[in-house]
N, C-alpha and C positions, 0 to 999 in steps of 0.2 A: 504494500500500500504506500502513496508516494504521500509524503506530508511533510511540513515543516511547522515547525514550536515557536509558531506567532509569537513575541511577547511586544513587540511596538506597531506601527505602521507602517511608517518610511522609514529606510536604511538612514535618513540623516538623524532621525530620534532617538540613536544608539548613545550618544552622548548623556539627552535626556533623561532616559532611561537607566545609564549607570549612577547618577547621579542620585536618581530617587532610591536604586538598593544601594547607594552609600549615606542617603538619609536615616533606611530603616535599619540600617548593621552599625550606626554609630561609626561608618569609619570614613577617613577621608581618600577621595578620589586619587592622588598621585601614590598613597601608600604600596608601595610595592607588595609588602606581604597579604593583602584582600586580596582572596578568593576574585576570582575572574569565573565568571559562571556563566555569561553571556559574550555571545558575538556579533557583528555588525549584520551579520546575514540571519538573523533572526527577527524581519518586518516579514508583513503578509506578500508575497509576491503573486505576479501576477500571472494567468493562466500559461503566458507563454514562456517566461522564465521557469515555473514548473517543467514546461516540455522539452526546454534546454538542457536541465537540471537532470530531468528522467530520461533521456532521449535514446541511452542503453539499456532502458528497461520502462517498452511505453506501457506494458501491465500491468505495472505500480498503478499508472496513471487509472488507467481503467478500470480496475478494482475500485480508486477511490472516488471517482464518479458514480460506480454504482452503488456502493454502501451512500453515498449522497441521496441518491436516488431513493434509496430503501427510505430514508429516513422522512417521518412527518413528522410536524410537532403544528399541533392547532393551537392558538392561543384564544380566548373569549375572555376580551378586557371590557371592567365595569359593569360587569354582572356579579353583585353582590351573591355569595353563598354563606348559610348557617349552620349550625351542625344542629343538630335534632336535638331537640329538651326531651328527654322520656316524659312523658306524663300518660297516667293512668289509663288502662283498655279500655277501648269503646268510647275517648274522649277526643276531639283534635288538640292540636296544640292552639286554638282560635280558642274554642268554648274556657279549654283550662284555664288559661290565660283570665281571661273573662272573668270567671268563678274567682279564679283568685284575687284577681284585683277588688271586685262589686268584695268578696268578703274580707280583705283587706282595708278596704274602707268603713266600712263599720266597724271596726274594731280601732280604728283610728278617731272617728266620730263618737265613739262611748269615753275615747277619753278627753276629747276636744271639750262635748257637752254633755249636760245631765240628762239621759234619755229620759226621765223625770219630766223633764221642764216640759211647762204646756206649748213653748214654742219650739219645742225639736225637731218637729215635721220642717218649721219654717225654715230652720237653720242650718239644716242638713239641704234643705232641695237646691242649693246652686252646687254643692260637692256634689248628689247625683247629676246633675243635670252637667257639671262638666266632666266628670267622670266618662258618662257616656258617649260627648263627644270624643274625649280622648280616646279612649277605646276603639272607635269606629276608622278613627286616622290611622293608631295605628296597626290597625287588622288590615284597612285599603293598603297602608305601605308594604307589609309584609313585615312586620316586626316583631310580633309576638313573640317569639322565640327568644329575641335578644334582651329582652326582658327580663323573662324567664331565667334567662342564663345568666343575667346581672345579676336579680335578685336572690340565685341560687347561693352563689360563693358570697356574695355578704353574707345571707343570713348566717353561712356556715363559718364566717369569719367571725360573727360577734355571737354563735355561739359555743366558738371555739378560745374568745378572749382576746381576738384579734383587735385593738383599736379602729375603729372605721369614720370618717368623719360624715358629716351630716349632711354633706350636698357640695355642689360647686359650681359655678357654669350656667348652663344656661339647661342643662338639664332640671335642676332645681327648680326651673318651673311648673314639672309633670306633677301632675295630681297622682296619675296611676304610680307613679316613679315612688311620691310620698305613701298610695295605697299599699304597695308590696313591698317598702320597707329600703329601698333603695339606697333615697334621701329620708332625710330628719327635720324637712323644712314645709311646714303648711303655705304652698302657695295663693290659694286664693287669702291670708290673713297678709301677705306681702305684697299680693294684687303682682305676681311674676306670671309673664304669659308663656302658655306652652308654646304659643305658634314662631317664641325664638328657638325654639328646641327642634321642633319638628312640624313642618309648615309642606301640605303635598304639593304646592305648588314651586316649590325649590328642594326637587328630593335629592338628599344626604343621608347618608347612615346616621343613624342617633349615635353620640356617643359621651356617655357619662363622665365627668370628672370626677374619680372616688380615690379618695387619701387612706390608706391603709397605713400602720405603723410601721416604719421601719424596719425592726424585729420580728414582725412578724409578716412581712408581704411576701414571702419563700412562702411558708407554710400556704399561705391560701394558693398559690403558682401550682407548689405540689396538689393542694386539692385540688384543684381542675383537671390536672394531667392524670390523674387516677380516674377523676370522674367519666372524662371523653376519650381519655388511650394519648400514654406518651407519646406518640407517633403523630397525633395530632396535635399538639399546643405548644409553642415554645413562645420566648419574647423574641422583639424585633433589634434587628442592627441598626446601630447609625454608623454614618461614616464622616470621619472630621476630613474638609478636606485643606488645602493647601490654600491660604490667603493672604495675600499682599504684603503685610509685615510678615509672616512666620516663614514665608515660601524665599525671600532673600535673607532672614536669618539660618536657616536651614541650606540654601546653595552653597551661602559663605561660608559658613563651615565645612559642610565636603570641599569647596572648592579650598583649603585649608588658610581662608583670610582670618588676619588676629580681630577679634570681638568689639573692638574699639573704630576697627576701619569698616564693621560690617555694623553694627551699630547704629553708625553715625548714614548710613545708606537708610535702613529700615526707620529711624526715629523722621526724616525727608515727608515719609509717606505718611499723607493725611490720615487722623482715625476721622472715618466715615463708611457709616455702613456701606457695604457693599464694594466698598474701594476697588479696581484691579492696579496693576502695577501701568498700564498702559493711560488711565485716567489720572495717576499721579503724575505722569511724565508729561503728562498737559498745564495740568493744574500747579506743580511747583517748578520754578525755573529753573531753581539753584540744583534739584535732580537732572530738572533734562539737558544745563549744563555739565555736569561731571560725569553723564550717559554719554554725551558727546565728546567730552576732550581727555576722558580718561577710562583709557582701552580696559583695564582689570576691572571697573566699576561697569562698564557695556557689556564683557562678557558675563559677571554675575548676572545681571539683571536681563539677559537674554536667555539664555538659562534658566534663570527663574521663570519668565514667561510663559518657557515650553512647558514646566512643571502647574503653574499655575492652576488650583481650581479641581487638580485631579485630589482624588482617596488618599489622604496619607495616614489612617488609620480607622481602625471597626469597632466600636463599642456597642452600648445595648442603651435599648431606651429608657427611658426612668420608668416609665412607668406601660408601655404597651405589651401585650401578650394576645397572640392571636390562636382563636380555635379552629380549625378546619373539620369540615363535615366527611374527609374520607384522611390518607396520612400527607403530609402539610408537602412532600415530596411531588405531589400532585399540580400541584400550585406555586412553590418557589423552592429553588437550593436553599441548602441551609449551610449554616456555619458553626463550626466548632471551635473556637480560644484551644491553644497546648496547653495542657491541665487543665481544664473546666471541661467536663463530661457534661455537662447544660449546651444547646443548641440555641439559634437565634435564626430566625428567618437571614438572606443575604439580602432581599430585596428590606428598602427604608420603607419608612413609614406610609411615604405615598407612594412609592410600587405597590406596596404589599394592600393597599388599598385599591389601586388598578387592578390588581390581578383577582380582583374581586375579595378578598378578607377581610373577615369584621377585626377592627381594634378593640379588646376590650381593657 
């Protein structure tokens, strides 16, 4: 089979590219004793330099066009998917849903008012009354289940001792949210509307802000992953990437400039969200002088450039963990840390949200 071990795109990126594994290895570029593990000839090339490359054996070639050919892979982006709430035989997960919230709320209302009181009919009917809108939105959206699934691990967090807090966001406006215990905040006494939470004519996934303690948010991770199958639930990756100041502190160092000369380059460049090294070179002079009359200060910051905005490292979200309805292999790679036997999705926050998964 004829192939080569892409790691850049164009042969001039080889530079590039050494550069960023002298970022992650801590070591500097002219160091004679680092490892050399790449070569200039490892960019994608292109079909006819392949036919050069293979030209004494065109069957490599051929074989790996047709294992190409074997392969499909379908993608269906923005088609949210849930994983099934068990709920009781001969029930949907609509009716359950239902049942539970309608008796969640009463139980909420006997301790709101005195069922006593000769006005309790009065007092209770705008919580019915919005109750059931809420319910009806979100059975038309398809949401049931994510309810259910929220409301499942709290409960099982607080009454496992887990600290849980009492609402956040804009979910704190659901009344059903306050009916099954979600949140801890009576909306209609606050007058917070649901329709910033979940509104059908701007459909999103719902998605709750819930504060678990510290201490104990493993434990509730592990309950889920028992409850749905380790194979389906892990949290999400983030990736820090390379920006403006850190990406010329970082060349300068591989490229092995003293801290003082590299410095005095990175402190140039404006703090401003979103900065790149190319809008600095507009916006301060005295950089886009020393870019231009001093050749070691143009190669760092050319260099930098090419680096610029890519991954320079994978971490986990604070706080997201996604379920899948079959094993999460189905929907996104995953990633494993050396030493941490715990998995993270590879796709961020908002891939993992395109490829259809709920955040919870």
């Amino acid at each position: 089979v004829a192939t080569n071990e892409v790691c850049f795109l164009r042969r001039e990126d080889f530079e590039a590219h050494e550069a960023r594994v002298c970022i992650h290895d801590g070591v500097v570029l002219d160091d004679p004793r680092r490892p050399r593990r790449y070569s200039d000839q490892q960019y994608l090339r292109d079909p006819q330099e392949m036919a050069a490359l293979f030209a004494d054996l065109p069957e490599a070639l051929e074989n790996s066009v047709e294992i190409a050919r074997r392969c499909n892979l379908r993608l269906e982006l923005g088609q949210n998917v849930l994983p099934d709430f068990p709920v009781p035989a001969a029930m949907s997960t609509e009716a359950y849903f239902t049942a539970q919230a309608r008796a969640g709320l009463e139980q909420r209302l006997r301790r709101l008012f005195d069922p006593q009181m000769a006005d309790f009919a009065a007092r209770r009917q705008p919580y019915d009354e919005r109750l059931e809108l809420e319910l009806g939105v979100i059975i038309q959206m398809g949401f049931p289940g994510y309810f259910l699934i929220v409301a499942d691990f709290i409960q099982w967090a607080r009454a496992h001792e887990v600290p849980v807090g009492p609402g956040r966001g804009s979910g704190a406006g659901s009344l059903v949210a306050y009916a099954l215990g979600i949140t801890d905040l009576d909306p209609l006494a606050y007058e917070l509307l649901f329709e910033r939470f979940l509104n059908p004519e701007r459909v999103s996934m719902p998605d709750f802000d819930i504060d678990f303690c510290m201490e104990g948010r493993d434990r509730v991770i592990e309950y889920v992953a028992q409850r749905y199958g380790r194979e389906r639930v892990s949290q999400i990756a983030t990736h820090g990437s390379m920006a403006a100041k850190a990406v010329v502190r970082d060349v300068g160092r591989v490229l092995g400039h003293p801290y003082g000369f590299v410095d005095r380059i990175a402190k140039l460049i404006p703090f401003e969200l979103g900065i790149t090294l190319d809008k600095a070179l507009e916006q301060e002079a005295e950089l886009r002088r020393l870019y231009q009359d001093d050749e070691d200060i143009r190669t760092l910051i050319d260099l930098a450039r090419a680096l610029e905005g890519l991954a320079r490292n994978v971490g986990k979200h604070a706080g997201g963990v996604v379920i899948a309805p079959s094993s999460l292999t189905d929907y996104s790679p995953l990633y494993c840390e050396p030493g941490d036997p715990s998995v993270v999705t590879q796709f961020d926050k908002d891939d993992v949200e395109a490829a259809g998964l709920v955040k919870f």
